[in-house]
C-alpha positions in Angstrom: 0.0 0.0 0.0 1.1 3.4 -0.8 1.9 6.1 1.4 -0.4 8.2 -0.7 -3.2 5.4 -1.0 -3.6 6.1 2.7 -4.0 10.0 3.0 -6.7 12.0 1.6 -5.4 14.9 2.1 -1.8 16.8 0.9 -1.5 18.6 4.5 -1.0 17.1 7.9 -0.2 17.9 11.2 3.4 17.4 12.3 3.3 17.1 16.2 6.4 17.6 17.7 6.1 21.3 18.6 3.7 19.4 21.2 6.2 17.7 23.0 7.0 21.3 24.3 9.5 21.9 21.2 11.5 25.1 21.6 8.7 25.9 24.4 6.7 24.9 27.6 3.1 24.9 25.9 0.1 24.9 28.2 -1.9 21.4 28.0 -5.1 23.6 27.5 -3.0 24.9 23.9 -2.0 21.5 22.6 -5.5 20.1 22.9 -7.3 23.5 21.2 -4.8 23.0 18.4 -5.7 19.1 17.7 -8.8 20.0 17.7 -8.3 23.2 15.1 -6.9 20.6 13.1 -9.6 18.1 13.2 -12.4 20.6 12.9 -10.6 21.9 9.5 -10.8 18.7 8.3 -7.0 17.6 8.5 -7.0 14.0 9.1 -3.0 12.4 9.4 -1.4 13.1 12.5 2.6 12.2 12.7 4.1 12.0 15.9 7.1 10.1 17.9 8.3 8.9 21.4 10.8 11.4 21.2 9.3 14.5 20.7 9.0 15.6 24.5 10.5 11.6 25.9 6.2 10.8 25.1 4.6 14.0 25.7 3.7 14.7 22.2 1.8 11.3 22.0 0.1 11.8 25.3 -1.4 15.1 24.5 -2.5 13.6 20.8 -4.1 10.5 21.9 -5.8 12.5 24.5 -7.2 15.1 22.3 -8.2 12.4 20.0 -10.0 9.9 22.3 -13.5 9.5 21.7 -12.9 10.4 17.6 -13.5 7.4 15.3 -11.0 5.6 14.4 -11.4 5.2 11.2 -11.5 8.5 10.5 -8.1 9.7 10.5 -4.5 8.4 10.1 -2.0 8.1 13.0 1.7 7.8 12.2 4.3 7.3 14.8 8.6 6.2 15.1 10.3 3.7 16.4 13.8 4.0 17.8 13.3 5.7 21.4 11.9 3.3 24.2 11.1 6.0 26.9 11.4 4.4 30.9 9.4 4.4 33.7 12.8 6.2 35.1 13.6 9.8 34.9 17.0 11.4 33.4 19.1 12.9 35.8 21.7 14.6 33.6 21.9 16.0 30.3 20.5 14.5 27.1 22.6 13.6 24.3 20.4 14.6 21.2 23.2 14.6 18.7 22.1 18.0 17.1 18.7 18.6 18.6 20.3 19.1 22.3 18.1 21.3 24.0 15.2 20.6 21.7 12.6 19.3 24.3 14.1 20.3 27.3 10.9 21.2 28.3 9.1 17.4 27.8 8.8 15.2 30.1 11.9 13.9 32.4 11.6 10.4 31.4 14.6 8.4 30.4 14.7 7.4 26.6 16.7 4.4 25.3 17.9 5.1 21.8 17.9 1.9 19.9 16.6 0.4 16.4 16.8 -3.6 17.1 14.4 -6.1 16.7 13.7 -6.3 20.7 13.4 -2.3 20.9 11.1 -1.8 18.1 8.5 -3.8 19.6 9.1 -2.5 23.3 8.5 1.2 20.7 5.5 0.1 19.6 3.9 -0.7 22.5 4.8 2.1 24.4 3.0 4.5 21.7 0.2 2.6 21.6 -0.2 3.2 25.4 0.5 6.8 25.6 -2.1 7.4 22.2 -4.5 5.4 24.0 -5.3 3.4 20.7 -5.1 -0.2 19.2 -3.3 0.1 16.5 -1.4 2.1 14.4 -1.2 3.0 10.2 2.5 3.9 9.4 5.4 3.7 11.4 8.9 5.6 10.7 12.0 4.5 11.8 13.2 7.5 13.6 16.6 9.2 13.3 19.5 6.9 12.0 21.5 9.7 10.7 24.6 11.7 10.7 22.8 14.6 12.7 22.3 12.4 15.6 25.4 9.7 15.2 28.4 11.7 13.5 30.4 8.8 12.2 28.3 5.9 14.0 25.1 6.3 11.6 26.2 3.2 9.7 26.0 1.3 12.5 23.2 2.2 13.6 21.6 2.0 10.3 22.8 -2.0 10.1 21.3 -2.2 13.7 17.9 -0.8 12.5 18.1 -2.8 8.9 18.6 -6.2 11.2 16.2 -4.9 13.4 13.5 -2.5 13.1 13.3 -3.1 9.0 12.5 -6.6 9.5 10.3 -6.1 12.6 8.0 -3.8 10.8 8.0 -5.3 7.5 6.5 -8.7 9.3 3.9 -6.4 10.7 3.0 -5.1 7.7 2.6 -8.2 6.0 0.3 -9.5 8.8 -1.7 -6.5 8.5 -0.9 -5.2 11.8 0.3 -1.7 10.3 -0.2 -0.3 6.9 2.9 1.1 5.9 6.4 1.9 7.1 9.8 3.6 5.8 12.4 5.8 7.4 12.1 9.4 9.3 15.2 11.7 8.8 16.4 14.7 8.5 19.3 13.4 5.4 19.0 11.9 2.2 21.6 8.7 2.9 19.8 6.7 5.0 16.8 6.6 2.8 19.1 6.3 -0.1 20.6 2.7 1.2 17.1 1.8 1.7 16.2 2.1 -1.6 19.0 0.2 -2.3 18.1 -2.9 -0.5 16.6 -5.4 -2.2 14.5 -6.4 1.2 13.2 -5.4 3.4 11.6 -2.9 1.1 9.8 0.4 2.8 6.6 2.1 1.6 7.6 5.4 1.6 10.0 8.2 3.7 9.4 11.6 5.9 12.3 13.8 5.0 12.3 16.1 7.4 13.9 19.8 6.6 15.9 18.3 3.2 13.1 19.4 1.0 12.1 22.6 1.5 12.7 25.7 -0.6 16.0 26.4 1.6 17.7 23.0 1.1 16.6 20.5 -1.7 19.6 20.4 -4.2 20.8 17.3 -2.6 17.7 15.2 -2.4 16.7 16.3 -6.1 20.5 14.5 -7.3 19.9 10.8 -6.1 17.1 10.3 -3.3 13.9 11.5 -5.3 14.9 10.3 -8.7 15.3 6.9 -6.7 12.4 7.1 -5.2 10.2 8.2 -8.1 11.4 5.3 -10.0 10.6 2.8 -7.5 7.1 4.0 -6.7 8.2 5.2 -3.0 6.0 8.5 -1.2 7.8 11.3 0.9 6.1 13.3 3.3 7.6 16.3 3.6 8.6 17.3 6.9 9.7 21.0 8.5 8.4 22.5 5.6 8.8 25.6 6.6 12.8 25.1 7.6 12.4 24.7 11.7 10.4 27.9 11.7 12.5 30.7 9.3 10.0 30.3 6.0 6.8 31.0 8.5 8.2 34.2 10.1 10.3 32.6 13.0 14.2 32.6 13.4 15.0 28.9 13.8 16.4 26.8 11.1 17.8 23.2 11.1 16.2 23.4 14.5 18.5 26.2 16.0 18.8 30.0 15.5 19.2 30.7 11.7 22.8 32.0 10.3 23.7 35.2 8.8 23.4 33.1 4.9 20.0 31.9 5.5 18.5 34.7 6.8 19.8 37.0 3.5 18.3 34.1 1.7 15.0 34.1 3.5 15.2 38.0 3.1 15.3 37.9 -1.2 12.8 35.1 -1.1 10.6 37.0 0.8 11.1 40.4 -1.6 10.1 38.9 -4.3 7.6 37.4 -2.8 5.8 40.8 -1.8 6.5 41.8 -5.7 4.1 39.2 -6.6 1.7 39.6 -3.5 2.6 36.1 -2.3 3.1 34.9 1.4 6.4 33.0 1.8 4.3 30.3 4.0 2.7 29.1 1.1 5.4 29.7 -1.2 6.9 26.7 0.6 4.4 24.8 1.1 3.6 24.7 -2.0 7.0 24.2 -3.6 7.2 21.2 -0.9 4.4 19.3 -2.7 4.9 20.1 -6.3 7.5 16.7 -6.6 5.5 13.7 -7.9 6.8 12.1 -5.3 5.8 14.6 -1.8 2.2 12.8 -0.8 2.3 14.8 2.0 3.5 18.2 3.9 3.3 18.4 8.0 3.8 21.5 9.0 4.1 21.8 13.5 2.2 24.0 15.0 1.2 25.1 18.3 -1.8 27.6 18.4 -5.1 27.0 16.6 -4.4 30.0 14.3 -1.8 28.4 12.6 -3.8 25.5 11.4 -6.0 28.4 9.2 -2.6 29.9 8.0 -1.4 26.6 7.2 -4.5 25.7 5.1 -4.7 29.3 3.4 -1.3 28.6 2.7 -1.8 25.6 0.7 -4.6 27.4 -0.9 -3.4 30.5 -1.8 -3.2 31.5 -6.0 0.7 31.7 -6.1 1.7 33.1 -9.9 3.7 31.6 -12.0 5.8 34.3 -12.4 6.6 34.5 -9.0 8.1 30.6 -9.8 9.7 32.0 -12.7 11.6 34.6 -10.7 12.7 32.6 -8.2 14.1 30.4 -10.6 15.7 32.9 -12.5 17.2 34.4 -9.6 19.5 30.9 -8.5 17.2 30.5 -5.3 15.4 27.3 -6.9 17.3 24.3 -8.7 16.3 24.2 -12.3 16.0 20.3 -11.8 12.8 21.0 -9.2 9.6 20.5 -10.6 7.4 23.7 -9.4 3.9 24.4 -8.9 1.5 24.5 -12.0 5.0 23.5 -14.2 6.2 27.4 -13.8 
């Protein structure tokens, strides 16, 4: 099955800013925006142990109990097994130190075998409160969290969780599953396999209209020919395309805020907002099923879908490419 066969709609809701990303959030917020999404019709929800060591997954499967089922499509990670017992030092997080500081104090195992994939599983079922779930990620076995050890921790996760949760999928306990990450490589020696096979990827921050000339040279072209879906995740760069001043996750550089800055000129040339000028470069590759912006305040889920809604010229497109600030190999909205 498809990762596209399952969503009905281009746009979900990314929820890690709900595991207290960047900020404590008040319960009271986190449920009001769930339920801004849901009552605008946005029906896939993405979320993982590790955003907030479980707290992201608590607050969604609370502000989804009592909705149907059926009705929407839940999508967590494997790779973190968070413990009864709570971290008394500093978190190693690779890259994302300090991300969740303000989650929950729980203790998180980081590990991709066969053994902690299922522990995974279960634990996010608990914390959502629900019986099953539709697509599951493998979470993080990178170079942004492991430097030079993200080979080996890809072999433990290809022994491991690949094989774990291609057996569920072919016993029709999930839907689909495929890798979550925030580079191209992993998903490129994936697709390189010839089993276990996965239905599709979340690329988180490497196709955006900041940074996508390295996933247009191998990793889409692969996956396009192979029939593989990305959702695209961090559409919006960590924050620096929707008006905020984070990117890859910390405070933006001196290069990426000039190149926000001539973006976002001609931009207000055409009359266009730069939220849905990424968006909607995000999902004009055949292969993007899916964007999932974050977000933490009701309001954002209406920005979000005006975004994806908004008439965006194609001579805006045209600019941008003329100007260097698109690759002339991305396929753009409307074939500008």
């Amino acid at each position: 099955m498809t990762i596209a066969s399952l969503l009905s709609d281009r746009i979900g809701f990314g929820t890690a800013p709900l595991g207290n990303m960047f900020r404590a959030i008040p319960d009271e917020e986190a449920a009001a925006t769930v339920q801004a999404a849901w009552d605008q019709g946005i029906r896939y929800f993405d979320t993982a142990p590790f955003y907030g060591a479980g707290l992201s997954e608590e607050r969604l499967g609370a502000a989804l109990a009592g909705k149907d089922r059926d009705q929407y499509v839940l999508s967590t990670k494997v790779g973190r097994v968070i413990l009864d017992e709570l971290e008394t030092g500093s978190r190693d997080l690779g890259e994302k130190g300090g991300l969740f500081e303000h989650g929950n104090p729980n203790k998180m195992v980081h590990e991709w075998t066969a053994d902690a994939t299922e522990r995974s599983i279960e634990g996010s079922l608990k914390r959502l409160g629900v019986d099953r779930l539709d697509i599951v990620w493998v979470h993080d076995i990178a170079q942004d969290f492991h430097g030079d050890l993200w080979l080996q921790k890809f072999e433990e996760a290809r022994t491991g969780a690949f094989r774990v949760l291609s057996r569920l999928r072919d016993e029709g306990v999930i839907k689909a599953w495929g890798l979550g990450v925030n580079r191209t490589e992993p998903v490129e020696l994936t697709l390189a396999l010839d089993k276990p096979q996965p239905d599709g990827f979340l690329l988180a921050g490497r196709y955006s209209l900041l940074d996508h000339d390295h996933a247009l040279q191998r990793l889409l072209p692969m996956a396009a020919e192979q029939g593989v879906d990305m959702v695209v995740g961090g559409p919006y760069s960590s924050g620096i395309l929707a008006g905020g001043t984070h990117f890859e996750y910390q405070d933006a550089p001196p290069e990426i805020i000039e190149k926000v800055r001539r973006i976002k000129d001609i931009a207000d040339r055409h009359g266009v907002s730069i939220k849905a000028a990424a968006l909607q470069f995000a999902l004009a590759h055949p292969v993007a099923a899916a964007a999932i912006p974050g977000a933490t305040k009701p309001s954002r889920i209406a920005e979000d879908l005006s975004a994806l809604n908004e008439n965006v010229p194609a001579d805006f497109w045209a600019e941008l490419r003329k100007a260097g600030l698109v690759s002339p190999q991305a396929p753009l909205p409307g074939n500008a």
